[in-house]
LUMKE-540434 format. One line per field, with one value per residue: residue in three letters; x, z, y of N, C-alpha, C in turn. Coordinates in steps of 0.2 Angstrom, whole numbers, plus 5000, padded with zeros to 4 digits. Each point is the difference from the previous one (the first is absolute). Example, Ala and Ser with C-alpha at 12.3 -4.5 7.8 and 13.67 -1.06 7.14 Angstrom:
BEGIN
code [ALA;SER]
n_X [5066;4998]
n_Z [5039;4996]
n_Y [4972;5005]
ca_X [4996;5004]
ca_Z [5000;5001]
ca_Y [5006;5006]
c_X [5004;4996]
c_Z [5000;5003]
c_Y [5006;5005]
END
This chain:
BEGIN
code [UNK;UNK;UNK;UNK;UNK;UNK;UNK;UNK;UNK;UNK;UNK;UNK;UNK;UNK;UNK;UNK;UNK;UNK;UNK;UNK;UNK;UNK;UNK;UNK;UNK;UNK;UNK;UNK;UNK;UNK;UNK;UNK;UNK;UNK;UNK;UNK;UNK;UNK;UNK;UNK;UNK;UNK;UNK;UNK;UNK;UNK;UNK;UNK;UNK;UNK;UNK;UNK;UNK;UNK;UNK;UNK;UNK;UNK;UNK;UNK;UNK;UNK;UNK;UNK;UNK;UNK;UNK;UNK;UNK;UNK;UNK;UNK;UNK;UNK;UNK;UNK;UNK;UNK;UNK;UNK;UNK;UNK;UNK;UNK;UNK;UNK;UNK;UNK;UNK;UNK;UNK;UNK;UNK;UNK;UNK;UNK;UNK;UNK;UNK;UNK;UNK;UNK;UNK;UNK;UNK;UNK;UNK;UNK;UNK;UNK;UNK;UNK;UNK;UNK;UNK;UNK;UNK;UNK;UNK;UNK;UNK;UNK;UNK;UNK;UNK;UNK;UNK;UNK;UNK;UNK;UNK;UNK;UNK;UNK;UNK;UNK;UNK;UNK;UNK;UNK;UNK;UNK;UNK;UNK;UNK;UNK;UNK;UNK;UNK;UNK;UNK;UNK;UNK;UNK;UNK;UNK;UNK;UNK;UNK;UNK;UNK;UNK;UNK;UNK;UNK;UNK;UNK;UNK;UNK;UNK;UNK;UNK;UNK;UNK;UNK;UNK;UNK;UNK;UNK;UNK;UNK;UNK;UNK;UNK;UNK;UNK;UNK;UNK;UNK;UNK;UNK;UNK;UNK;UNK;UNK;UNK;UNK;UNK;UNK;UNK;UNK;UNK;UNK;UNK;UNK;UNK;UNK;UNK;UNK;UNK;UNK;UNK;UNK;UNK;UNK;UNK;UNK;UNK;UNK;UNK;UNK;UNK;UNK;UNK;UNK;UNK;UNK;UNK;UNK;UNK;UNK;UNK;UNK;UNK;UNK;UNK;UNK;UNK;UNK;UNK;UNK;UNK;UNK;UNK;UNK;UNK;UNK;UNK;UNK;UNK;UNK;UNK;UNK;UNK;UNK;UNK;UNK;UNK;UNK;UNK;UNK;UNK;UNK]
n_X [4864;5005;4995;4997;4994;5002;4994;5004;5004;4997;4999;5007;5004;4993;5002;5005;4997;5002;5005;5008;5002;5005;5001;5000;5001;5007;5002;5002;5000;5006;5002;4996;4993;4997;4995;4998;5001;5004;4997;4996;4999;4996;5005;5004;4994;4999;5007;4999;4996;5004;5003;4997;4997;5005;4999;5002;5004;5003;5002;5003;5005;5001;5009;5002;5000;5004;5002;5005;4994;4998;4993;5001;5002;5002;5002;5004;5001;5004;5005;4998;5000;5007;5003;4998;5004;5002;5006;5002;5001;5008;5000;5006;5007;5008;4999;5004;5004;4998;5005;5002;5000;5000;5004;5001;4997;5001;5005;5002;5000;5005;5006;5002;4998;5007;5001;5001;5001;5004;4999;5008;4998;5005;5000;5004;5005;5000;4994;4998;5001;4995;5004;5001;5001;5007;5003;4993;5001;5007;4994;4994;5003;5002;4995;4997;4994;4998;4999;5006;4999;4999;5000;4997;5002;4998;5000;5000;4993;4998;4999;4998;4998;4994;5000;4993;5005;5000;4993;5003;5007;4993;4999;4995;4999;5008;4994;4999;5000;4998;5004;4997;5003;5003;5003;5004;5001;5004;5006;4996;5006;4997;5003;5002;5003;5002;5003;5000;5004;5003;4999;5002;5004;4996;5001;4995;4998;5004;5004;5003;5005;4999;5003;4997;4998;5005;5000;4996;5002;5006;4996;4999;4995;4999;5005;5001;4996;5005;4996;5004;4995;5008;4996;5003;5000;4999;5005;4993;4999;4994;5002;4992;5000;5004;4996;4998;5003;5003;4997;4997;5004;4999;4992;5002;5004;4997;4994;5005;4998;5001;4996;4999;4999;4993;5005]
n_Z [4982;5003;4996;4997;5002;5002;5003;5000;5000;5004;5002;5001;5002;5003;5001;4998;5002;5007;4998;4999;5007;5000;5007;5000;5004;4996;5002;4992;5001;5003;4995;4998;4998;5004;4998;5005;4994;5001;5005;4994;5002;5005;4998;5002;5004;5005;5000;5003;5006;5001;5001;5005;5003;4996;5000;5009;4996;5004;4996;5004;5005;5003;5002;4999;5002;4997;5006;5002;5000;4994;5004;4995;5006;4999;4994;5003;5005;4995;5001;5008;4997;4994;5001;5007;4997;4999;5002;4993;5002;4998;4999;4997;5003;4997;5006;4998;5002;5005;4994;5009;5004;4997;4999;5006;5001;4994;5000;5007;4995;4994;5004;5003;4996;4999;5005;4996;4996;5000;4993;5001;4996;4999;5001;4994;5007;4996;5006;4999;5006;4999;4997;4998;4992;4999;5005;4997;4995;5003;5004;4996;4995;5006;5003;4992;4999;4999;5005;4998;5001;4994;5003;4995;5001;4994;5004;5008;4997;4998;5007;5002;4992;5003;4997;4997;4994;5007;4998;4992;5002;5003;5005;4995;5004;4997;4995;5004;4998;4997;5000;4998;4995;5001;4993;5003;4996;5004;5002;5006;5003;5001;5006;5004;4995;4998;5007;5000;4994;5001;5005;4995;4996;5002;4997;4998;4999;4996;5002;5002;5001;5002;4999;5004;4995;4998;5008;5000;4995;5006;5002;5005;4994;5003;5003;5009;4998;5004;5000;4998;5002;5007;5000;5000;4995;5006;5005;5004;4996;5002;5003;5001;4999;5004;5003;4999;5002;5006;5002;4997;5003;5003;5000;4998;5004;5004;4998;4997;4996;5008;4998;5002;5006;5000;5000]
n_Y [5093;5000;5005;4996;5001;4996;5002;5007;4995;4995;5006;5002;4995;4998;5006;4996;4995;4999;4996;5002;4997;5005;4997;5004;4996;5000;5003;5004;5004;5000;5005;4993;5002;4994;4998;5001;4998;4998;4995;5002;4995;5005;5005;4993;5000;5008;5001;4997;5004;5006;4995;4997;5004;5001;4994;5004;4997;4998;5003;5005;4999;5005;5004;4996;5006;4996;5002;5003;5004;4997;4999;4995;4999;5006;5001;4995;5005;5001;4996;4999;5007;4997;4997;5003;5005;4996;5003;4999;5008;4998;5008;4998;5000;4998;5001;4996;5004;4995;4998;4998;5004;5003;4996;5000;5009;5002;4992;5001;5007;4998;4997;5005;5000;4992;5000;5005;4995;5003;5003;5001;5007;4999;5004;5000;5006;5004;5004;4992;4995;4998;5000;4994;4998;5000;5006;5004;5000;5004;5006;5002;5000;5004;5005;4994;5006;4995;5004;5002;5004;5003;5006;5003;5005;5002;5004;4995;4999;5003;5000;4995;5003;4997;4993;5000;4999;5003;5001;4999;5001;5002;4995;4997;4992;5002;5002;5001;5006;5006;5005;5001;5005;5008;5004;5005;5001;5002;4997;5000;5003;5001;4995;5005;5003;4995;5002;5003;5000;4994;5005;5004;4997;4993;4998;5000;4992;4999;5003;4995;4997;4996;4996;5003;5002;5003;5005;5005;5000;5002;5004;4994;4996;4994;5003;5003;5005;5002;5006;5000;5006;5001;5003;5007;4998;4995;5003;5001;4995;5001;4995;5002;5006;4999;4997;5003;5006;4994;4996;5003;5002;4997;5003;5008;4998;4997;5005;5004;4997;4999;5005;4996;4997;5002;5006]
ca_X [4995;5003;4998;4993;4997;4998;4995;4998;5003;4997;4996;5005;4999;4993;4998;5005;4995;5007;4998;5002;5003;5005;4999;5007;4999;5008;5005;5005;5005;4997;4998;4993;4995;4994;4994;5002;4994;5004;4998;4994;4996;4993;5001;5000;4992;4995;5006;4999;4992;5001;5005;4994;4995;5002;5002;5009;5005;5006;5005;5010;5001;5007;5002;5002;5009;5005;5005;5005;4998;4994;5000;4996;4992;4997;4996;4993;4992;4996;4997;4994;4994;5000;4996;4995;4995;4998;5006;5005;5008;5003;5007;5005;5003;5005;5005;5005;5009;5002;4996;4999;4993;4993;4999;4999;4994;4998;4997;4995;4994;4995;4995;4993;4996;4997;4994;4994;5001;5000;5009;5004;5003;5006;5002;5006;4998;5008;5005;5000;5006;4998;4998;4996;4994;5003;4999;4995;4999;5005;4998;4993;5001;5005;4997;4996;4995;4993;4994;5006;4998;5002;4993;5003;4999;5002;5005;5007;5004;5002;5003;5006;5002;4999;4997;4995;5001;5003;4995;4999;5002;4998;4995;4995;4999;5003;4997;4993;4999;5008;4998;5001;5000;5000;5005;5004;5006;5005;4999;5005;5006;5003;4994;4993;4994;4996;4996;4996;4996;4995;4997;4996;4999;4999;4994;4995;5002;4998;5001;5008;5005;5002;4997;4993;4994;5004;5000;4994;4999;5008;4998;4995;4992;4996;5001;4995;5003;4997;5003;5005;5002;4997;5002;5000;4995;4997;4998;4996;4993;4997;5001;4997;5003;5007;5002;4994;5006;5003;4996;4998;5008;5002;4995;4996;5005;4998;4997;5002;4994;4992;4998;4998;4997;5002;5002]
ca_Z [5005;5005;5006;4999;5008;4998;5001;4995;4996;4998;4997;4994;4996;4996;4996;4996;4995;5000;5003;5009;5004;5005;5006;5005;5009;5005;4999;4997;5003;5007;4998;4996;5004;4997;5003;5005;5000;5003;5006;5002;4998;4996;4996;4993;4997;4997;4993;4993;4996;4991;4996;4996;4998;4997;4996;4998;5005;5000;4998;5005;5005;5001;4995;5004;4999;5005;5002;5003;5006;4999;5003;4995;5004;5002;4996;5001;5002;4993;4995;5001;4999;4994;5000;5002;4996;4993;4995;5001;4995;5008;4995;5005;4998;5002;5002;5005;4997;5002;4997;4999;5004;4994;4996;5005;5003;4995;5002;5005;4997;4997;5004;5004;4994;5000;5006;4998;4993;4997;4999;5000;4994;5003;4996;5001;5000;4998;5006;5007;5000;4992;4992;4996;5000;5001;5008;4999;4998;5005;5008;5001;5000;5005;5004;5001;5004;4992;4999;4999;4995;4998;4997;4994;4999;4994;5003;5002;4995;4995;5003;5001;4997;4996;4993;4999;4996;5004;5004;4997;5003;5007;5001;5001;5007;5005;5001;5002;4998;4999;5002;4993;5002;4994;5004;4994;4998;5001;5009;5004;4999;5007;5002;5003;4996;5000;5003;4998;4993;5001;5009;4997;4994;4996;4993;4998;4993;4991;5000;5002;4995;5005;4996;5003;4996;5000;5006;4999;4995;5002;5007;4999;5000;5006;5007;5000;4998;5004;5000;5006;4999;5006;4997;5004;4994;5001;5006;5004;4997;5002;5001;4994;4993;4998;4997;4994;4996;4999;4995;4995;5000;5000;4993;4994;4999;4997;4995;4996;4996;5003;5002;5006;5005;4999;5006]
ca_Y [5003;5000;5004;4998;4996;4993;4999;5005;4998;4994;5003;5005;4995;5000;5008;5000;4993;4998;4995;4999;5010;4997;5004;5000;4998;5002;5008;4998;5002;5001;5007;5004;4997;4994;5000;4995;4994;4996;5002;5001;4994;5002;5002;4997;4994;5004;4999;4994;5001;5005;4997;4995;5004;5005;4992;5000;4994;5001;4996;5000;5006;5004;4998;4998;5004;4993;5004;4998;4999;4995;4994;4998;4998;5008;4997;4994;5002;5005;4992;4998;5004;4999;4995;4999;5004;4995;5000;4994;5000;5005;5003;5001;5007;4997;5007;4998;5001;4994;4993;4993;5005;5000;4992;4998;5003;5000;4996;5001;5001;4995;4993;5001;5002;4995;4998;5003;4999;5007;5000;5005;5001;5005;5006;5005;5006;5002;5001;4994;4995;4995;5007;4997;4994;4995;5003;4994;4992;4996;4997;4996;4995;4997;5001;4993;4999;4999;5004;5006;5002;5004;5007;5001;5006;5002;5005;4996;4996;5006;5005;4995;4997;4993;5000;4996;4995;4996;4998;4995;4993;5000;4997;5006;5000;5005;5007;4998;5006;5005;5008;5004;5005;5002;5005;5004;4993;5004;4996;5005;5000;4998;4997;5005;5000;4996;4998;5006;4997;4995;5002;5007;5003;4997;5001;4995;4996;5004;5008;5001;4998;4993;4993;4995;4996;4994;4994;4995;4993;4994;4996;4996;5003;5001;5004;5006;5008;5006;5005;5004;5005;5004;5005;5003;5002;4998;5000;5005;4996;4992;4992;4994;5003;5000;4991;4999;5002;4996;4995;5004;5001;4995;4994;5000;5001;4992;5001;5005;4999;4999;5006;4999;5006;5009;5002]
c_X [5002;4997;4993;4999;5001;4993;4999;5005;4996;4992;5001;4999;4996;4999;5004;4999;5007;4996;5002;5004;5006;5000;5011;5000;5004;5001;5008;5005;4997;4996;4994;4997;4994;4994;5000;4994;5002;4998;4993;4995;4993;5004;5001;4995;5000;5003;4997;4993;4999;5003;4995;4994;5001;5005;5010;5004;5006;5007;5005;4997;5008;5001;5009;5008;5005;5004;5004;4998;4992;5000;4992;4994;4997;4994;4992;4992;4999;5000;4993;4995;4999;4995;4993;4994;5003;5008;5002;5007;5002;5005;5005;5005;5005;5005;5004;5007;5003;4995;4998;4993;4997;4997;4997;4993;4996;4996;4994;4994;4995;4997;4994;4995;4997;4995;4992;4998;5001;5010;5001;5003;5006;5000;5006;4998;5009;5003;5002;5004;4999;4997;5002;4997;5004;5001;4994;4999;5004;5000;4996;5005;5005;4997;4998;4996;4994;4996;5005;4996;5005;4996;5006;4996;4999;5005;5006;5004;5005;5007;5007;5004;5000;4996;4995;5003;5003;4993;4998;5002;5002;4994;4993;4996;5002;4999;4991;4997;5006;4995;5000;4999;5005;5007;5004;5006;5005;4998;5003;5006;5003;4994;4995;4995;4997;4994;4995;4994;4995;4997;4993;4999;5000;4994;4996;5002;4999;5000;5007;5003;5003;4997;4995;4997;5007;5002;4992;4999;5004;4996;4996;4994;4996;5003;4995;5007;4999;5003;5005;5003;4996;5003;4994;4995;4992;4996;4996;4994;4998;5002;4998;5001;5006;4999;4994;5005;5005;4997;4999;5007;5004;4998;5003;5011;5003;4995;5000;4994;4992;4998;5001;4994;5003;5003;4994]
c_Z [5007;5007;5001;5006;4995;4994;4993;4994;4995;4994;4994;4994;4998;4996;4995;4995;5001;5002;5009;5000;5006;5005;5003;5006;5000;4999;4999;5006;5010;5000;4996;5004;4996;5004;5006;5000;5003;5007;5001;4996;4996;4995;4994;4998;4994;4993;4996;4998;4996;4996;4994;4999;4992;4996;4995;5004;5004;4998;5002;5005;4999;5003;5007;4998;5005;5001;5006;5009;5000;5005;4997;5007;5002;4993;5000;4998;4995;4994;4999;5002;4994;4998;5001;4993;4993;4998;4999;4997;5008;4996;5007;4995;5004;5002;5007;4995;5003;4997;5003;5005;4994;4998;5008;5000;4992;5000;5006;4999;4996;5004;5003;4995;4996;5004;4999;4993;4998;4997;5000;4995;5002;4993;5000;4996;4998;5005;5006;4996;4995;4996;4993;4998;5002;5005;5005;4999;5001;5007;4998;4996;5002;5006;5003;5002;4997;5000;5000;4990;4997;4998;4995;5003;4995;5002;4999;4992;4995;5003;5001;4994;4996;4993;5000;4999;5007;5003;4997;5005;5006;5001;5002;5007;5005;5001;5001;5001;4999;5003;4993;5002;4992;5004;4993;4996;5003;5007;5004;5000;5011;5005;5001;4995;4997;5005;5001;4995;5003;5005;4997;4994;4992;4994;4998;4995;4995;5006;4998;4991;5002;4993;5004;4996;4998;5004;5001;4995;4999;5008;4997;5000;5005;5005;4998;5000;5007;4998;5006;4996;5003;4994;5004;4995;5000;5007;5001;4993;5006;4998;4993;4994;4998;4998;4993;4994;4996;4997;4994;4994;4997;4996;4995;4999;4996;4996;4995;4997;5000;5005;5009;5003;5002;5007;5006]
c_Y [4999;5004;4996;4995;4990;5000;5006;4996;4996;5004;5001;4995;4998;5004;5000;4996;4996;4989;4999;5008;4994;5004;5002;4999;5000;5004;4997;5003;5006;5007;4999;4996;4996;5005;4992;4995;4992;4998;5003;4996;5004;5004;4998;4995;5006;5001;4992;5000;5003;4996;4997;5004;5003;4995;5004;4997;5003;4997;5001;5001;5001;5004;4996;4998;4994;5007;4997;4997;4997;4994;4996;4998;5004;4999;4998;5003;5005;4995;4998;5003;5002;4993;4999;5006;4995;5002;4995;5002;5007;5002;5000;5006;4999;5007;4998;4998;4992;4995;4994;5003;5001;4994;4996;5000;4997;4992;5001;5002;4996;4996;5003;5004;4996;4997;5004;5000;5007;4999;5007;5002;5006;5006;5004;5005;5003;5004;4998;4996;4995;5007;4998;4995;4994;4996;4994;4994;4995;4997;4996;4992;4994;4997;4993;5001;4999;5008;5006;5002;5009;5006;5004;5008;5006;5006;4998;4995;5004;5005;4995;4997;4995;5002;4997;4993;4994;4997;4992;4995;4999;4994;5005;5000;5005;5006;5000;5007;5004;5007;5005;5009;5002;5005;5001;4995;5003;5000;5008;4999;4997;4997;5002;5002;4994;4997;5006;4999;4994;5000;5004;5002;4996;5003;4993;4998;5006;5007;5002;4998;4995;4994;4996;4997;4991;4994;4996;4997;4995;4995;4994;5005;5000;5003;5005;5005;5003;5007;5004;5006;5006;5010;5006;5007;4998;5001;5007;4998;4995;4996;4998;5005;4998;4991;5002;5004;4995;4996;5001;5002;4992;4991;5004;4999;4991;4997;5003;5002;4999;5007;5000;5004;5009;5000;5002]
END
């Protein structure tokens, strides 16, 4: 919900019967746009009083693209408006072709997110410079940096080729949420479309033909689920139709068996 006011999100997700909602305050790239919550101090009380009013947490902020020309102190001040609304996790997104610059800024971030007790889980994406799991689990575990963590994507994970049977012999610490979402078994054929697919035209748990129900019984059990699934099937419903659609989508896809809540 990209287009959604902070404030119209936090709702969304109450509407949803959601527990938390993630805020984007970075803009991945210089072509899209955040809502400029960042710098405005009353905007973000008024953001944590719904926050609280409506007992939803935040759990990321995003989405913070290392790119060639990242300076990790520009940062700073969307850390600290993460932090200040209750985040403790920061998705990062390794898109820089010079490994000792990614691994440089990638530390710097952590460090300073350390400073804010909050960890960094990096995400590979298969049309960025870390695009797979191994890719991953190669920086963060180089990296030395206690709070470098790993976001498992169900899209990126599938799309890059990995296998469930790789999540066995992963330390389960290293994944402190994943992104779940749904999709055709049969991957786009070229980058662009896949970035297109995962930009627009994902599908909810249990719609698609993706082995999700598998990854989610491969994860540790207590991480939290977030749903990542921006689809265009869904765009011109209110806010909170489209998170009750989702929700609803989503229980009865982990509860196979339990009717859930009517649409």
């Amino acid at each position: 919900m990209l287009g959604a006011h902070p404030l119209e999100l936090v709702e969304a997700a109450a509407a949803g019967g959601f527990d938390c909602c993630g805020l984007r305050l970075v803009a991945p790239m210089v072509t899209d746009t955040v809502f400029d919550l960042v710098g405005r101090p009353a905007m973000v009380r008024e953001v944590g009083q719904r926050l609280s009013d409506l007992n939803v947490r935040l759990l990321d902020i995003e989405a913070i693209w290392l790119q060639p020309g990242t300076r990790v102190q520009d940062l700073v001040p969307a850390l600290e408006t993460g932090h200040a609304l209750g985040a403790k996790h920061v998705l990062a997104v390794g898109f820089d072709p010079e490994p000792q610059r990614l691994m440089t800024n990638f530390c710097q971030l952590c460090e300073a997110a350390a400073q804010l007790n909050m960890v960094v889980a990096l995400e590979f994406i298969t049309y960025c410079s870390i695009a797979t799991l191994e890719q991953a689990l190669d920086l963060v575990r180089r990296s030395g940096q206690p709070n470098a963590r790993l976001l498992i994507d169900a899209l990126q994970f599938f799309r890059s080729g990995a296998q469930t049977s790789q999540i066995a012999g992963l330390e389960p610490a290293l994944m402190p949420y994943a992104q779940i979402c749904d999709g055709p078994l049969a991957s786009p054929l070229t980058l662009e479309e896949r970035r297109r697919e995962a930009r627009t035209a994902r599908l909810l748990p249990g719609q698609g033909e993706l082995p999700v129900r598998e990854l989610v019984a491969a994860l540790p059990a207590s991480i939290a689920l977030s749903v990542e699934a921006p689809t265009m099937k869904l765009a011109g419903l209110p806010f909170n139709e489209q998170a009750r659609i989702v929700g609803h989508t989503v229980r009865r896809f982990l509860q196979p068996d339990s009717p859930g809540p009517a649409n």
